[in-house]
N, C-alpha and C positions, 0 to 999 in steps of 0.2 A: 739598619740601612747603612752601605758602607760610605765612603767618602766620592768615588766614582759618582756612584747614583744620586746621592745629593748634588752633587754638581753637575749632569745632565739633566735631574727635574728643575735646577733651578736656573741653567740655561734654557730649558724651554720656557718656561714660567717667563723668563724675562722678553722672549721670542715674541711670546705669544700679548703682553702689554705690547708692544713697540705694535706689532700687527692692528689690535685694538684700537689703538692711538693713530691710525695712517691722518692723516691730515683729509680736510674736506677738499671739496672741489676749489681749485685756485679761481679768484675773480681776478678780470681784468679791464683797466678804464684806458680808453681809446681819446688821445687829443689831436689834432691838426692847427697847428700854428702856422698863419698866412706870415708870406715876406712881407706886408704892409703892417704885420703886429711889432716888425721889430723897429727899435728906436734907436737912432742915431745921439752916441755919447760924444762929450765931451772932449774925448781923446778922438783924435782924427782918425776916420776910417775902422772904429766899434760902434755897432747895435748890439741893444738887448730887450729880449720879450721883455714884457711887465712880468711880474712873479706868477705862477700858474699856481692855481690852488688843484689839487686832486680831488675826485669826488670823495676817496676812501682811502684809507692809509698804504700807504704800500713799502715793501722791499726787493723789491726787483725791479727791471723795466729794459726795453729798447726801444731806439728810437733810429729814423732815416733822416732824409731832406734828399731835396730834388732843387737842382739848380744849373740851369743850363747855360754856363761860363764862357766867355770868349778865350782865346789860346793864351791869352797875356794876363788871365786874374786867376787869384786861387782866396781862400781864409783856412783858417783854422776855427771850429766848433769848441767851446766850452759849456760846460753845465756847473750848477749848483742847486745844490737839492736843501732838507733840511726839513722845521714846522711852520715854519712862519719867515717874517721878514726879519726880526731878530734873531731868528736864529738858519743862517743859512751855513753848508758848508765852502769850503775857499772854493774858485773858481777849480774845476778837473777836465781835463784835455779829454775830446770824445772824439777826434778826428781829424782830418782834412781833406780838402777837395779843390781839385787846380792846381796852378802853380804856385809853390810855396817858398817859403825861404829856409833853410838847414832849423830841424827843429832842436831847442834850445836842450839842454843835458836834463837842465833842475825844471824838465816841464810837471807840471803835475798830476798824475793819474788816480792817485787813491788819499783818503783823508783815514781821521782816527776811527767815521761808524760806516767807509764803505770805500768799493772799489770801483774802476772799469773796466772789465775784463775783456779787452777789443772792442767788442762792440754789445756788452751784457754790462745793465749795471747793479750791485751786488751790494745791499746795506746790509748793518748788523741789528740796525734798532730800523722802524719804521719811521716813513717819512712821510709829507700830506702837499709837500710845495717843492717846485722847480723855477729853473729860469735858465734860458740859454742866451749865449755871447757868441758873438761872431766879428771874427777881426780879420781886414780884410790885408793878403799877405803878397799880392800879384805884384807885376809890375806895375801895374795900373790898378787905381782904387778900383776896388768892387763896384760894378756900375746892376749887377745882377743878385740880391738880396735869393735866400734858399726860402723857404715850404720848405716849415720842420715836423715830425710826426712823433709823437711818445706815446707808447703804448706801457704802463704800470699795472704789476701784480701784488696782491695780496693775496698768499698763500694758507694764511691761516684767518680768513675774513667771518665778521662776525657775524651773526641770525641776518640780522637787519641790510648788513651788504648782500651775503648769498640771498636774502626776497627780492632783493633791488635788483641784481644780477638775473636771477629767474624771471621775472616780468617780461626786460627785456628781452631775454632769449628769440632766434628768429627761427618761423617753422616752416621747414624744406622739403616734400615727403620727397621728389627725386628731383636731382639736377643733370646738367647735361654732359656728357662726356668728353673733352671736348680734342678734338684729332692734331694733337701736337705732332707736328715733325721731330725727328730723331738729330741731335746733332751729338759726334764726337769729340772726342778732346785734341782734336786735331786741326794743325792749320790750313792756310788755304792749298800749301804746297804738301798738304799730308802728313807732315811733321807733328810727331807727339808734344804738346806742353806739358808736363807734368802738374797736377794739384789744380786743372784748371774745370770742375766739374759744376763749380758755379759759372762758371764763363758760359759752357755749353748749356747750360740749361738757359740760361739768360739768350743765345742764341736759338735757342729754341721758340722763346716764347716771340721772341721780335719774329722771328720767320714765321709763325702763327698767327699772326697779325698784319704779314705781308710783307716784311722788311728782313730780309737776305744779309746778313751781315759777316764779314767771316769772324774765326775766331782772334785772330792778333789786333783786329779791332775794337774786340772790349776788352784780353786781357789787362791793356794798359789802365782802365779805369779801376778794373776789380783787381789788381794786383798791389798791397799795402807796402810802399818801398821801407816806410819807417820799420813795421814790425817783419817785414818779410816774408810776407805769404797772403794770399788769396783767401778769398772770400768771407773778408767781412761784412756782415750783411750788412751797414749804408754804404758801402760804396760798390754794391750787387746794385742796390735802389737807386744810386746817385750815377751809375753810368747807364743803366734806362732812362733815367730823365737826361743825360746828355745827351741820349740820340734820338730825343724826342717824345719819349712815352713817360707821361706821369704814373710813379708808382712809389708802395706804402711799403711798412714794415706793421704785422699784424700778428696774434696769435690766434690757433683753433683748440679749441680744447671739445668741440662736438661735431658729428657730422654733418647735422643740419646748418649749420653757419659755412662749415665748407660747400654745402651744394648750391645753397641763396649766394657764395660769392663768385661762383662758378658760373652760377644762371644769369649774371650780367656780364658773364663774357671776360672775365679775368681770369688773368691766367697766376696760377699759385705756384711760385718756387720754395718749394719745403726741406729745411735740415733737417735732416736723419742722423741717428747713429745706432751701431746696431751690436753693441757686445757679444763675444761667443757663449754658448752656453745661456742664453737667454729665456730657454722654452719655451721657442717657436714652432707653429705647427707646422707650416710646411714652406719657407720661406725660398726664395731665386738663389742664394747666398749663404754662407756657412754666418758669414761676419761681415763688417763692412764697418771703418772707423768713422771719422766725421762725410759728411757727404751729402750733398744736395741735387734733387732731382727735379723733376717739374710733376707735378700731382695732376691726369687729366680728367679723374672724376671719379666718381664711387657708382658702384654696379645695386640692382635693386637686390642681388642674391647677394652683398657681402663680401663684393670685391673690391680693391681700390687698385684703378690701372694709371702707370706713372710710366714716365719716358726719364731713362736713365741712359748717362753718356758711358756708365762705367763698363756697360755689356756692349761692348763697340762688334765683336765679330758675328757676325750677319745678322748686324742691326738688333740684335737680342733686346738691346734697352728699348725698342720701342712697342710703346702699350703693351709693358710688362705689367704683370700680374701678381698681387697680391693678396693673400687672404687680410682681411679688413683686421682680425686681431693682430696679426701680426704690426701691419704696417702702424695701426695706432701703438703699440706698443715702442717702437723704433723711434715715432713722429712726435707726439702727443705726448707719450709716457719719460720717452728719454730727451726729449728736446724741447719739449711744454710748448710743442704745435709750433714754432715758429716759422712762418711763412711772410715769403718777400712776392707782394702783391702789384703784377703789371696791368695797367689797365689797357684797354683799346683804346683805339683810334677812334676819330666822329665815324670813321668810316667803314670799321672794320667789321667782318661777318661773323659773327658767331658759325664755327666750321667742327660739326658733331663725327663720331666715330661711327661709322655705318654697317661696320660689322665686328664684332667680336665672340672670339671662339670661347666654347666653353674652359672653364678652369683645367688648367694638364696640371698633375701633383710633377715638382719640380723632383722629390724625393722618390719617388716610380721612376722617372727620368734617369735616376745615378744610380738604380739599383742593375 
């Protein structure tokens, strides 16, 4: 056997461990932290939750808050994670929301066993406890405390959490489709914004709900002046709750949890991303980088139809079509489901799609 062939049987060999090895299904625990949980320190103008125990260890996580500010208050969010009370890590910068004062150079974003990566946070050893700080930075004290949300994974969870996981599972057989309007990346005056696809969708879901909003009126919320760019998911979440609608930040890792959250009338804004060369079967799109759409339901034959701002010329993005592997692939497989959750109104109708054509291969299309 020459030295070639040893060295391709033993890169498959090693191929085919790593395959072997894929990791289980990710578990995830869901918290909601009331503005009444947080507690006013010592230092004037800081609250902080009580320490949050997790159900199960985790290494991942994100989190929102919803807080609907007068024009003269802002804070700044901190975390600290860690196993316990003795051992927490230092206080790490997770945001801001309102008016602030010039953020300080030496803030701090990442420790020795983790990061936060915008709006992901990214340990290297597992953690079991959290706590967040909120310092109020306005002209005027914070007179309006945030509803914070953390959603934690553990990717490699043991027997005992994947039974716990499984129990609760919720079972969907179909949910409803639901008829999202189309909006572009465009302003009131027709003016392209560039990177503004979380805005549109977000405009989307508010006009589904009844509320007309144009687009230069949420860029300003969803737009990050610190890091420079759009769409970090809390403040996707935190400029719906400025203009009235409470909403979450959550993950799906099945479809049936996507159609029960469907069937109470929320509307799901999903990151995607979609590498070339990914072996897709028949997808709208060659490629597509980071990118957020609105998700309006999943078909009984294996479709998932989403309103996308990015196919603007004759409205293409709306109740565009996807095959279900594909779109889980994109959603679920490259972006571990994250989905930014608006709710309705007391008063709002749940407004279904009353017709939809069968599947057109997008690939028959470009031949």
């Amino acid at each position: 056997m020459d030295i070639l062939t040893k060295f391709i049987i033993l890169c498959f060999l090693a191929t085919g461990i790593a395959l072997a090895k894929e990791p289980p299904n990710p578990v995830d625990g869901r918290e909601s932290i009331s503005a009444d949980a947080l507690i006013s320190q010592k230092e004037d103008g800081v609250w902080e939750t009580p320490l949050q125990m997790a159900e199960f260890p985790f290494e991942e996580a994100i989190y929102s808050w919803n807080a609907q500010l007068p024009a003269d208050e802002g804070f700044r969010l901190y975390i600290r994670i860690g196993t316990g009370e003795q051992n927490l890590s230092p206080w790490i910068y997770a945001g801001f929301w309102g008016k602030v004062k010039p953020r300080a150079e030496n803030i701090t974003t990442s420790f020795e066993d983790g990061k936060i990566l915008y709006d992901h946070i990214l340990l290297k050893n597992k953690a079991t406890a959290y706590q967040f700080r909120v310092e109020s930075e306005g002209d005027k004290k914070l007179s309006v405390l945030p509803s914070l949300q953390f959603v934690y994974t553990d990717n490699y969870p043991s027997t005992d959490t994947l039974k716990k996981a499984e129990s609760k599972k919720v079972k969907k057989e179909q949910g409803p489709i639901l008829d999202i309007p189309f909006r572009s990346q465009l302003d009131s005056k027709g003016n392209y914004i560039k990177d503004t696809c979380q805005s549109a969708a977000l405009a989307s879901a508010l006009e589904y709900f009844g509320k007309k909003t144009n687009l230069e009126e949420i860029t300003p919320g969803t737009y990050d002046s610190e890091y420079s760019m759009y769409g970090i998911w809390p403040r996707v979440l935190a400029t719906a709750a400025q203009l009235g609608f409470k909403s979450y930040i959550d993950r799906f890792r099945d479809w049936d949890y996507v159609r029960a959250t469907l069937a109470e009338n929320k509307v799901i804004i999903a990151s995607i991303t979609m590498p070339k060369d990914g072996d897709y079967k028949d997808p709208p799109y060659p490629s597509m980088g980071g990118h957020i759409i609105v998700l309006n339901g999943v078909t009984k034959d294996g479709r998932a139809i989403v309103t996308d701002s990015a196919l603007t010329k004759r409205n293409k993005g709306y109740r565009l079509q996807w095959l279900l592997p594909d779109f889980e692939k994109i959603w679920m497989k490259n972006k571990g489901g994250v989905g930014m959750v608006i709710c309705p109104l007391k008063d709002s109708v749940l407004k279904e799609v009353k017709y939809l054509p069968r599947f057109m291969s997008y690939k028959k299309k470009k031949e």
